[in-house]
Each structure stands twice: as C-alpha cells, then as structure tokens.
C-alpha positions as CSV (number, residue, x, y, z in Angstrom):
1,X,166.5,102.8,55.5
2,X,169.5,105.5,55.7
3,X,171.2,104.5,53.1
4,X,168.5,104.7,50.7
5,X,168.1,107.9,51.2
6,X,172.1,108.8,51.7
7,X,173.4,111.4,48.7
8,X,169.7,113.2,48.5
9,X,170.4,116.0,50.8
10,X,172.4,117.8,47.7
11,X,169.6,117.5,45.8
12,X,166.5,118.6,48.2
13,X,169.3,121.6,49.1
14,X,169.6,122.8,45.6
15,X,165.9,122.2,44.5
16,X,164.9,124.0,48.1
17,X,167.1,126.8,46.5
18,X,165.6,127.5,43.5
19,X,162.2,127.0,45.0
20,X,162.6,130.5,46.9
21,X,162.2,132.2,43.4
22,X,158.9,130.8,42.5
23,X,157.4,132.7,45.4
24,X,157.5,136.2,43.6
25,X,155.1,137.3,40.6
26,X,157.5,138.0,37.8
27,X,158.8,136.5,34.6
28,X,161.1,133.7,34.6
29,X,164.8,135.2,34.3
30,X,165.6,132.6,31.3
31,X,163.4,132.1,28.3
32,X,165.0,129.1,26.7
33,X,164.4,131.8,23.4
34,X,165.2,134.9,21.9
35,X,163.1,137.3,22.5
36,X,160.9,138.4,20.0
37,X,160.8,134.7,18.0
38,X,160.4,134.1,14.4
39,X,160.4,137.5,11.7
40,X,156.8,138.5,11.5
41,X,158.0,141.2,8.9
42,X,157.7,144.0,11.4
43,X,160.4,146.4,11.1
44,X,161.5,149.5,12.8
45,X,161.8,152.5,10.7
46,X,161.9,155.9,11.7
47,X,158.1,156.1,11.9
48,X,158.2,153.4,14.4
49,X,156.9,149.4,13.9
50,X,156.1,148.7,10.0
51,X,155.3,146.7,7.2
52,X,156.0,147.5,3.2
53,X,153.6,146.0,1.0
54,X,155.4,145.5,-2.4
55,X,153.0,144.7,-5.4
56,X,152.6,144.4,-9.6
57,X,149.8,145.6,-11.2
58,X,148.6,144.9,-14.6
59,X,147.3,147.6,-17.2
60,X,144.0,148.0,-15.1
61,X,145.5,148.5,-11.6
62,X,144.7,145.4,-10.7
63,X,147.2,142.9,-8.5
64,X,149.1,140.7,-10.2
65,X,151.9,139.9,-7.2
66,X,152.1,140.9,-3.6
67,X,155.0,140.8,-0.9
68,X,155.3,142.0,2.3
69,X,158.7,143.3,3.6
70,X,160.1,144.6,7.3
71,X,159.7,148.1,7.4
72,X,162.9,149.0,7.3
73,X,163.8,147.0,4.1
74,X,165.0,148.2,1.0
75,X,162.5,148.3,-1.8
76,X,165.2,147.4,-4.2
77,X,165.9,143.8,-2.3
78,X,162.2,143.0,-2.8
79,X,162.1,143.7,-6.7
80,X,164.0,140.5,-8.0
81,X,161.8,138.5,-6.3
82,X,158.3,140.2,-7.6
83,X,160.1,140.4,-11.4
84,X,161.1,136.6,-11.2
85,X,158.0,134.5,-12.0
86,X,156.6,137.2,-14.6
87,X,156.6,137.3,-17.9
88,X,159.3,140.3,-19.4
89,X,157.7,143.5,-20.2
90,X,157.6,147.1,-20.0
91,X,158.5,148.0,-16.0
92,X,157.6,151.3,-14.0
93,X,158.4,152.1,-10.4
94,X,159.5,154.7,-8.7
95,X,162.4,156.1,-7.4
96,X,162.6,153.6,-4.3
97,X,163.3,150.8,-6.9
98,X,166.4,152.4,-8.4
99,X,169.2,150.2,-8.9
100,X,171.6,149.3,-12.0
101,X,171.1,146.3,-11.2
102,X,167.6,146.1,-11.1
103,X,167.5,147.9,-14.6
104,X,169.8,145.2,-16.1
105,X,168.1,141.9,-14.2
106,X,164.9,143.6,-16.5
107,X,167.4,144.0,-19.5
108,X,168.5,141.3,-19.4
109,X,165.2,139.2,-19.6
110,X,164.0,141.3,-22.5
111,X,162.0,144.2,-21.1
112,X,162.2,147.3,-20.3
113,X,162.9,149.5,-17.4
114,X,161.3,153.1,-16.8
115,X,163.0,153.9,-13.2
116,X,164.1,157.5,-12.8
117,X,167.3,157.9,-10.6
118,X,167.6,159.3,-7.3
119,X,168.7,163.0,-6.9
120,X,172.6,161.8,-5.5
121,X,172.9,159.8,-9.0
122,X,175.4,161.7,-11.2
123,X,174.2,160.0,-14.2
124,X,170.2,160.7,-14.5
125,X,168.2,158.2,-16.8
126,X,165.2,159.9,-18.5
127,X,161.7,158.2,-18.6
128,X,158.8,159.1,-20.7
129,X,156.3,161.3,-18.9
130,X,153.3,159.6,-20.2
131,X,154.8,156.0,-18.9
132,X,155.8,157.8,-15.4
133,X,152.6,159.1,-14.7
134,X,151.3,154.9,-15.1
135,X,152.5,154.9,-11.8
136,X,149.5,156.1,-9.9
137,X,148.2,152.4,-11.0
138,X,150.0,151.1,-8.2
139,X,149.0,153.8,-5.9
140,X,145.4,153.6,-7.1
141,X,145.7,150.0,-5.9
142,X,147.4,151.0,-2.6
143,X,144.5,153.5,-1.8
144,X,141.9,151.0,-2.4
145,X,143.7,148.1,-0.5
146,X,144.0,150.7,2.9
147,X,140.1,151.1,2.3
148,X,140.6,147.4,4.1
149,X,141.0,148.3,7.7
150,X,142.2,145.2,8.8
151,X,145.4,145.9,6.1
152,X,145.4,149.1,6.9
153,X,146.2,148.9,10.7
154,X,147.9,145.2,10.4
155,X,146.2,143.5,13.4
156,X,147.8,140.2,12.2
157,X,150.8,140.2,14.2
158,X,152.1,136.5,12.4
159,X,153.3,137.8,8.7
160,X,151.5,134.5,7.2
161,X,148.7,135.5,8.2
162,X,148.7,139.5,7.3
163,X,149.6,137.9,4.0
164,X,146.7,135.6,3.7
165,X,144.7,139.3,4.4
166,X,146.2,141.3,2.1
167,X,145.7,138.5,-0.5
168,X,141.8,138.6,0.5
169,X,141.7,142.2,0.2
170,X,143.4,141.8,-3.5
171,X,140.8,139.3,-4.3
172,X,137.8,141.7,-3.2
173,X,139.7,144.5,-5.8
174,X,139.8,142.0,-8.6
175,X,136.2,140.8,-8.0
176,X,134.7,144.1,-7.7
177,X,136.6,145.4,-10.8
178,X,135.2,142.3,-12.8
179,X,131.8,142.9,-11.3
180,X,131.6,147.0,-12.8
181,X,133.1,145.9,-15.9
182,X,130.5,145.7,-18.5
C-alpha cells in the first residue's frame, strides 16, 4: 500500500502551497488575459473615456452611413472607410477631415472635395461659403441623435452593441422625417 502512494508527497506539498492563497478575499494575481479585453471603441482623450461617431448625411440631414471610432482617433483615418461604399459626389466636412489625401481619394473617384485646411497649413484651399455652411446638416443630425439618451451617455459598454443603438436611433430620425413629410 506504500508504494502506491510513494512520489505523491511533491504533489500534496506544492498543491498545500498554493492552497494558502485561496484563503484571502482578493483577485487572482494572474488573469490568463490582458486586461481590459477586446476594443470596445472607448478611447482616452483629453476629456477622459470617449467615443467619435463619424456619419454621412444626404441633402436632408438625414443618415446615410455611421461609424464609431476610439476617442482618441483621428477623424481623417475614419473617412476612407465612410467614402468607400458611396457613390462619388460633392463632399463637405470640416476641418478635422483635412488631408491631401483624403481630397485626392475623392478626386480621384470623380467628386469633389470642400474641406478647408487647418490654420498650420501654408497652402489654404478655399471653399464656397454657401457649400460650407451645408455643414450644420451633419450637426443637425448630431443634435437630434444626442436627443437619444442612451447614445448620448453610451451605456453600451461592447461597441457592437452601441452600434446596433446608434443605428436604432438613425432609424427613429429617418422615420420621423418621412412621417412630417407631406
């Protein structure tokens, strides 16, 4: 009967201690992950933990494409990808969008670009001041979007599913705009 149980003393000694820290209310000391998982598009910017919500309107104001970004991201990284998938046309944005390459991707699929420079840019573009001021579209559609509390605060913490709420809240916009129109 010894020897059945000869070379198991190692084993109860090392598993007796590590038992000793299961005695004590705190977090394990290894995770097996990083810490803070997956990217929920939470950023940190100076104001603290964010989210950018990048979107295309049509003439009316209305949503025609929505992204959501870290906070901290650069609003020119997240144009390509909002400009891919639509048809070429007359673009306005503001200053946050400016980028030469931005204004030739646009270019170069046949549109055109109405992006003012930033202030450091030697060489200033001009834009119209009748297409400029098209911009408060997009902040028109931003102001009624924050009417949405749940966007407005992001409770969601999984980005999937802020997306899925922002979308809802885009759909509410478009359905009450077709419902006023006559």
């Amino acid at each position: 009967m010894a020897e059945g149980l000869r070379g198991t003393g190692a084993a109860l000694a090392a598993f007796a201690a590590s038992d000793r820290q299961f005695h004590r209310s705190r977090p394990p000391a290894r995770r097996g992950r990083k810490k803070g998982g997956e990217d929920h598009a939470i950023g940190r910017s100076r104001g603290g933990l964010s989210t950018k919500i990048h979107a295309v309107v049509d003439q009316d104001g209305l949503p025609v494409k929505l992204l959501i970004t870290p906070g901290q991201a650069s609003d020119k990284t997240a144009a390509p990808v909002l400009l891919g998938a639509l048809p070429p046309g007359t673009v306005v944005a503001d200053r946050g969008y400016d980028s030469s390459a931005l204004v030739a991707l646009v270019r170069d699929r046949g549109g055109e670009a109405h992006i003012p420079t930033q202030s450091r840019v030697r060489i200033q573009r001009s834009v119209p001041a009748d297409l400029y001021r098209k911009r408060n579209l997009v902040e028109r559609f931003f102001c009624n979007l924050k009417q949405f509390r749940r966007i407005a605060t992001r409770f969601d913490k999984h980005a999937a599913t802020f997306m899925a709420a922002v979308a809802l809240a885009a759909s509410r916009i478009w359905l009450r705009a077709i419902e006023s129109s006559p």
